[in-house]
C-alpha positions as a LaTeX table, in Angstrom:
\begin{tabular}{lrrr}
\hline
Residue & $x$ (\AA) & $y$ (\AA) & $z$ (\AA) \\
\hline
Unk1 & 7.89 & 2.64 & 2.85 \\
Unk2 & 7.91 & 4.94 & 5.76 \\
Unk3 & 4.69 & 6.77 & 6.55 \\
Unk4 & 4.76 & 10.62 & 7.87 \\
Unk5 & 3.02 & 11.56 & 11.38 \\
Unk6 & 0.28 & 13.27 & 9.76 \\
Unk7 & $-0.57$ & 10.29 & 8.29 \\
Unk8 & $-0.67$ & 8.16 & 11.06 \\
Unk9 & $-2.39$ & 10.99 & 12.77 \\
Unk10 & $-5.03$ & 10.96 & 10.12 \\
Unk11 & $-5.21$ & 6.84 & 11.06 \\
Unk12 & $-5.89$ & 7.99 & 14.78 \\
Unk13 & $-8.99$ & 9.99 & 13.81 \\
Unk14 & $-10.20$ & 7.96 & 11.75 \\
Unk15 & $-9.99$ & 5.24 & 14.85 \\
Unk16 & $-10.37$ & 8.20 & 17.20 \\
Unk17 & $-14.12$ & 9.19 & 16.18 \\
Unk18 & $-15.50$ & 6.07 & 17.15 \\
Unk19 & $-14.15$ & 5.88 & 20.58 \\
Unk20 & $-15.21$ & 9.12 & 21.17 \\
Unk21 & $-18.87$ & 7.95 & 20.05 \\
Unk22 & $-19.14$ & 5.44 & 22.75 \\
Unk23 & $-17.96$ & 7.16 & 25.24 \\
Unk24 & $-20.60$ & 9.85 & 24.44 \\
Unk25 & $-23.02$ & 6.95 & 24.49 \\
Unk26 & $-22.35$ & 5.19 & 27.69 \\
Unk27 & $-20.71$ & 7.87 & 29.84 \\
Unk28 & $-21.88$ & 11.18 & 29.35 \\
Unk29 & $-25.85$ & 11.02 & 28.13 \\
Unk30 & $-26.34$ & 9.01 & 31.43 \\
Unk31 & $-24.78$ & 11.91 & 33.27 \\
Unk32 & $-27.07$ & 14.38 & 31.10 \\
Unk33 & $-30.24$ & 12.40 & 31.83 \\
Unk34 & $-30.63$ & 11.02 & 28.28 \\
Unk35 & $-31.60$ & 7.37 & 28.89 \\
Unk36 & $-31.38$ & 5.45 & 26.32 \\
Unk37 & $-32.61$ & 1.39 & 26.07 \\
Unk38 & $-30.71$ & $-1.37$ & 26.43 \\
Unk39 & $-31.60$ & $-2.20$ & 22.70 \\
Unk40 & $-30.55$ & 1.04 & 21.30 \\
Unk41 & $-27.32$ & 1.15 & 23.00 \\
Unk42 & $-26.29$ & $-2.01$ & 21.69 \\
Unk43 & $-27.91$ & $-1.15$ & 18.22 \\
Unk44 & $-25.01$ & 1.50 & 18.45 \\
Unk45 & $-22.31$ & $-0.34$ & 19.63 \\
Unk46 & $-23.33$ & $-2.35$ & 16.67 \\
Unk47 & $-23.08$ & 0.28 & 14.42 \\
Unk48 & $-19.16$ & 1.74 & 15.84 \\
Unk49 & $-18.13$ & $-1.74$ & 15.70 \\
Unk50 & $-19.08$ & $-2.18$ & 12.11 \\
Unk51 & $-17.56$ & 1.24 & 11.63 \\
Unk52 & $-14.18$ & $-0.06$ & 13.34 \\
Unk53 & $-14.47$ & $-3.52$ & 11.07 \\
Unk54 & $-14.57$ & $-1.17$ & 8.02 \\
Unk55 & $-11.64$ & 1.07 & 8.85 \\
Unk56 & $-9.68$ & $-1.67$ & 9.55 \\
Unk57 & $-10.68$ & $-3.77$ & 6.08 \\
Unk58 & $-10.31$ & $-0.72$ & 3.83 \\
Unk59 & $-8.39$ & 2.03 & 5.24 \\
Unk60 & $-5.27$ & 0.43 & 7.63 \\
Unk61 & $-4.51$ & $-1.84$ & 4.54 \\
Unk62 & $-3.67$ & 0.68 & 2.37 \\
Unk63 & $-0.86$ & 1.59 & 4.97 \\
Unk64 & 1.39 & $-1.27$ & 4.35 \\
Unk65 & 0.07 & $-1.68$ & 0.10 \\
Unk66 & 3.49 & $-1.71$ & $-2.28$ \\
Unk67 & 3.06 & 1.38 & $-4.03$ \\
Unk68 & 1.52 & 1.08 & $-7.42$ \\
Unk69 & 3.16 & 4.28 & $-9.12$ \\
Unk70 & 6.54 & 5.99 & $-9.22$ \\
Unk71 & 10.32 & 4.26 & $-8.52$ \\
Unk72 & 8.67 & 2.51 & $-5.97$ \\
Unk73 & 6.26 & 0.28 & $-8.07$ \\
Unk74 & 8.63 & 0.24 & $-10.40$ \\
Unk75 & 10.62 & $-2.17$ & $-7.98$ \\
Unk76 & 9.71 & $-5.83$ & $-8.96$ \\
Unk77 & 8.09 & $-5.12$ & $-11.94$ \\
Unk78 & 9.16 & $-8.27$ & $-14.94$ \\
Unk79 & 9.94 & $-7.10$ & $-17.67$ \\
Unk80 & 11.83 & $-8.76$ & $-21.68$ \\
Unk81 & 14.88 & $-7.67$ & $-22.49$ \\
Unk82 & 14.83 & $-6.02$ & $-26.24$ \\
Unk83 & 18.38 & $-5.03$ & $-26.58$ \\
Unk84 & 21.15 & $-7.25$ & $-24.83$ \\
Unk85 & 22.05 & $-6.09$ & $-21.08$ \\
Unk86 & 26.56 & $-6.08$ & $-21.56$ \\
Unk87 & 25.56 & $-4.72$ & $-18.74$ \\
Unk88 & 23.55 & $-1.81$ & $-20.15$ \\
Unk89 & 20.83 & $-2.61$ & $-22.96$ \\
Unk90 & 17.11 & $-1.75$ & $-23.32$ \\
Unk91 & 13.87 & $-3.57$ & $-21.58$ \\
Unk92 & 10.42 & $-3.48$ & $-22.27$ \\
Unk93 & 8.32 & $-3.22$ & $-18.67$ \\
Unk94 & 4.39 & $-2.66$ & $-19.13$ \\
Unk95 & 4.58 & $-1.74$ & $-22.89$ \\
Unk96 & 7.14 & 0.77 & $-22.09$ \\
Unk97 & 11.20 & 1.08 & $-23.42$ \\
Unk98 & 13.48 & 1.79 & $-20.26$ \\
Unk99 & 17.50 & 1.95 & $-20.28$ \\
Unk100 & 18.32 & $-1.17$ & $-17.88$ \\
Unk101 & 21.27 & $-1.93$ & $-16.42$ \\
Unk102 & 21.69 & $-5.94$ & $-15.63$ \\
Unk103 & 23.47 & $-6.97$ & $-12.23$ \\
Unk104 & 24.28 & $-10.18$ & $-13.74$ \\
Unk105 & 27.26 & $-9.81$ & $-16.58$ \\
Unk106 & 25.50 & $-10.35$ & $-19.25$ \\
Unk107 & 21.59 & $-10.85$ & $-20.19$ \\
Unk108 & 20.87 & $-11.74$ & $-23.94$ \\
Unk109 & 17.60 & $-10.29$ & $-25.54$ \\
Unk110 & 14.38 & $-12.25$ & $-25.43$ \\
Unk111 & 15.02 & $-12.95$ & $-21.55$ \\
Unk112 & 12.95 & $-12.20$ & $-18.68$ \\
Unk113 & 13.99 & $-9.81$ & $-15.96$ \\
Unk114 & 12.69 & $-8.58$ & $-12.86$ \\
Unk115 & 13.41 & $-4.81$ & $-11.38$ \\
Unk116 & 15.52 & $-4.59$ & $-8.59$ \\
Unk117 & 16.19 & $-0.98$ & $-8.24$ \\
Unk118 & 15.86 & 2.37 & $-9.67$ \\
Unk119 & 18.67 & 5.05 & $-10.32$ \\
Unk120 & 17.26 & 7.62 & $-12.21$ \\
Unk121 & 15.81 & 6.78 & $-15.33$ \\
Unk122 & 17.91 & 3.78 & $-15.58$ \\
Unk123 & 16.33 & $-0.01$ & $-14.24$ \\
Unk124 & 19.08 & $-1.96$ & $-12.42$ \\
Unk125 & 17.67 & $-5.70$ & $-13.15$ \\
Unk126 & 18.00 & $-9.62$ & $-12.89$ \\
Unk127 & 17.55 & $-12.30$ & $-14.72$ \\
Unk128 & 14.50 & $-14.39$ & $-13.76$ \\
Unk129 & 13.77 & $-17.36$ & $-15.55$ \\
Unk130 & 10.00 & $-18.08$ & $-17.24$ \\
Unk131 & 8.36 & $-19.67$ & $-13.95$ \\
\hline
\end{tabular}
């Protein structure tokens, strides 16, 4: 799935905040005349570090997740085939009736199938066995 510049944009500031933190921190307070202890500096680092660790667990995941909605998840769903696929029949994928159209010749009801593809409101599928 390809992801748009804002969004990796949105990725940078999320990444981007932190850094800027530090820096703020360690280079410029100094040059201010804020001191700040050895203890409390690293009590921040601490806490931007955690920050990163977070960001990283939660958000940058959710940049390479299969999509869970639209054609997209639709694409390797299973699914049991209710009327036969000579090619085209009807499947049943998550409690729902879709038009399918098997890539194999032939696909009797009662079978398993997986989704390969989406064309409209038609499922190309495959056969997949029970395992």
């Amino acid at each position: 799935m390809k992801r748009k510049i804002t969004d990796w944009g949105k990725l940078l500031l999320l990444l981007g905040d932190e850094a800027i933190v530090l820096l703020l921190v360690i280079l410029v307070l100094p040059r201010l005349g804020v001191r700040l202890s050895l203890p409390i500096i690293i009590g921040i680092v601490l806490v931007v570090a955690g920050l990163v660790l977070v960001t990283h667990k939660l958000v940058i995941p959710s940049f390479h997740r299969k999509p869970s909605t639209g054609r997209e998840g639709m694409i390797g769903l299973r699914g049991k085939v209710v009327k036969p696929l000579k090619p085209v029949g009807t499947i049943i994928v998550k409690g729902e009736n879709w038009t399918a159209k098997s890539v194999d010749n032939y696909i009797q009801a009662g079978e398993n199938v997986e989704v390969i593809e989406v064309d409209g409101l038609t499922l190309r599928v495959s056969a997949k066995s029970d395992s």
